[in-house]
C-alpha positions in Angstrom: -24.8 -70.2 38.7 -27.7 -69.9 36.1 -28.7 -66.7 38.0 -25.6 -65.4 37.4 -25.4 -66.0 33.8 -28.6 -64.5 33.5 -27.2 -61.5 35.7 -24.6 -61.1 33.2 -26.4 -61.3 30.0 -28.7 -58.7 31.5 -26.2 -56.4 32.1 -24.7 -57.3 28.8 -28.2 -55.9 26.9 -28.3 -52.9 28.8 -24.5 -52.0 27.9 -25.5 -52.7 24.3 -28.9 -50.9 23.9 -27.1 -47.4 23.5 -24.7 -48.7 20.8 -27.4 -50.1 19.2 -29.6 -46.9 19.6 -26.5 -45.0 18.1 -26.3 -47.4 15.3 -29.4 -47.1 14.2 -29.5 -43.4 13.5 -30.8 -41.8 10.6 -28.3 -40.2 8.4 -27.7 -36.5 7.9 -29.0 -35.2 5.2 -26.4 -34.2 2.0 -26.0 -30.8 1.7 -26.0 -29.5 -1.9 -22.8 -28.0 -3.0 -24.4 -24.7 -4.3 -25.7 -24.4 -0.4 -21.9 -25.2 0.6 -20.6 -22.7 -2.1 -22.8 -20.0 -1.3 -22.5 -20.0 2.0 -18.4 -20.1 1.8 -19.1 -16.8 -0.2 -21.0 -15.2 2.1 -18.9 -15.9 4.8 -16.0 -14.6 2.5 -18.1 -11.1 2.4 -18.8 -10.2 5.7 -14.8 -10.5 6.1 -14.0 -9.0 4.2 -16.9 -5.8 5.4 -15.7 -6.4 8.3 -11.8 -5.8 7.0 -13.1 -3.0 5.6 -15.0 -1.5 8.0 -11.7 -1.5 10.6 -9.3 0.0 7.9 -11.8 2.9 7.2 -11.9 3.2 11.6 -8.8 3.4 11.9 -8.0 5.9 9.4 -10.6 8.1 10.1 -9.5 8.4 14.3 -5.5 7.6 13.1 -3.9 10.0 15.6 -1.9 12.2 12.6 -5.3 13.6 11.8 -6.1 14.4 15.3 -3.0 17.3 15.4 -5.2 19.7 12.8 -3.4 21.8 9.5 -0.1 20.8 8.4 3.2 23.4 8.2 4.0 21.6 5.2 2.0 21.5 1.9 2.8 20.1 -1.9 2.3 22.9 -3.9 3.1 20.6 -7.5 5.7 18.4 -8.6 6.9 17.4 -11.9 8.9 14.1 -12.7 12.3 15.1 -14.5 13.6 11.1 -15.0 12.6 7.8 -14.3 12.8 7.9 -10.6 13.5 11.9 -10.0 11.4 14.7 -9.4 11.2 18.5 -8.4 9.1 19.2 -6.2 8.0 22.7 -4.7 7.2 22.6 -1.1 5.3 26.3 0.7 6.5 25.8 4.2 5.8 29.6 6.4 5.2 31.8 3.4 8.3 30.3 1.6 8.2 28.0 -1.4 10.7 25.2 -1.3 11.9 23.8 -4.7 13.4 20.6 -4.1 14.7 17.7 -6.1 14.0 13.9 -4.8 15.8 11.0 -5.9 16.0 7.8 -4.5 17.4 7.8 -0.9 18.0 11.7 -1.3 16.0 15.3 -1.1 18.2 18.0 -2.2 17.2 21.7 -1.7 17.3 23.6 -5.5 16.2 26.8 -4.4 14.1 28.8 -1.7 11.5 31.4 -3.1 8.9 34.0 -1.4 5.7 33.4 -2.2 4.4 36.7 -3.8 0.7 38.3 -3.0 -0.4 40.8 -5.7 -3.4 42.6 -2.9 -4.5 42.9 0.7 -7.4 40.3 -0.4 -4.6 37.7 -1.1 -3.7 37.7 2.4 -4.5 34.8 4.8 -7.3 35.2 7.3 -7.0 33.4 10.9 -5.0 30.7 9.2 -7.2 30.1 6.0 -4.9 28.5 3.7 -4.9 30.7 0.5 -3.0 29.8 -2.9 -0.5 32.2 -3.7 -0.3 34.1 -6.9 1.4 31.2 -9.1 1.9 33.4 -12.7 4.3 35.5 -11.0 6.1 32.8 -8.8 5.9 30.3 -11.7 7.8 33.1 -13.7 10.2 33.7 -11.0 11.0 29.8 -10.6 11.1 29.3 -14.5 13.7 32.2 -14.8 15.7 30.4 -11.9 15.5 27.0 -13.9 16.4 28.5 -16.9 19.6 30.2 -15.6 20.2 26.6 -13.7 20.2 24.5 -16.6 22.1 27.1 -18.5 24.7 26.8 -16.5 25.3 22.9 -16.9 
């Protein structure tokens, strides 16, 4: 019986050394909380890069840019109210004046886009500003007569 005890008690020891072992552990050094801070901030950075870094990717190889020149170019705009605006529009050698409000575009007027010389002309699709004195005084004539007859 004594051997048994002694068996036991053995066995015991041995099941205990590794809680003892674990017990007796040196703690983990305290990190300092500029170390923690600094290394939150860092961590916030390269995120943030990386954030970056995607949304400059994907706007640079966005499929829209892929399908080359537009038909459709701003030529100016001027705001006329709080929330409207006329805007003129060159689509095909045509200038379109229109007026944007909230929830609506409305068409104010189509105009050719005058070229005073051969020079003015565009070559192989360049994209070539058209002669805006004697537009601008054909669209301000139109305006005039428009508001005149409110």
């Amino acid at each position: 019986m004594k051997s048994r005890w002694m068996a036991g008690m053995a066995l015991g020891s041995m099941l205990q050394a590794p809680l003892l072992a674990a017990q007796t552990v040196a703690p983990v050094a305290a990190t300092s909380p500029t170390l923690s801070l600094l290394k939150t901030i860092l961590g916030l950075a390269v995120v943030l890069a990386v954030m970056a870094a995607i949304a400059w990717a994907f706007k640079r190889f966005s499929p829209g840019k892929l399908g080359g020149p537009s038909a459709l170019r701003i030529v100016g705009g001027v705001s006329v109210g709080s929330r409207e605006k006329v805007v003129v529009v060159e689509v095909a050698d045509r200038w379109l004046v229109l007026g944007v409000a909230p929830g609506q575009v409305t068409s104010l007027t189509n105009l050719d886009i005058v070229r005073n010389s051969p020079a003015d002309q565009p070559e192989s699709g360049t994209p070539v500003a058209p002669n805006l004195a004697t537009t601008g005084q054909a669209f301000a004539g139109w305006l005039r007569k428009a508001l005149e007859k409110r």
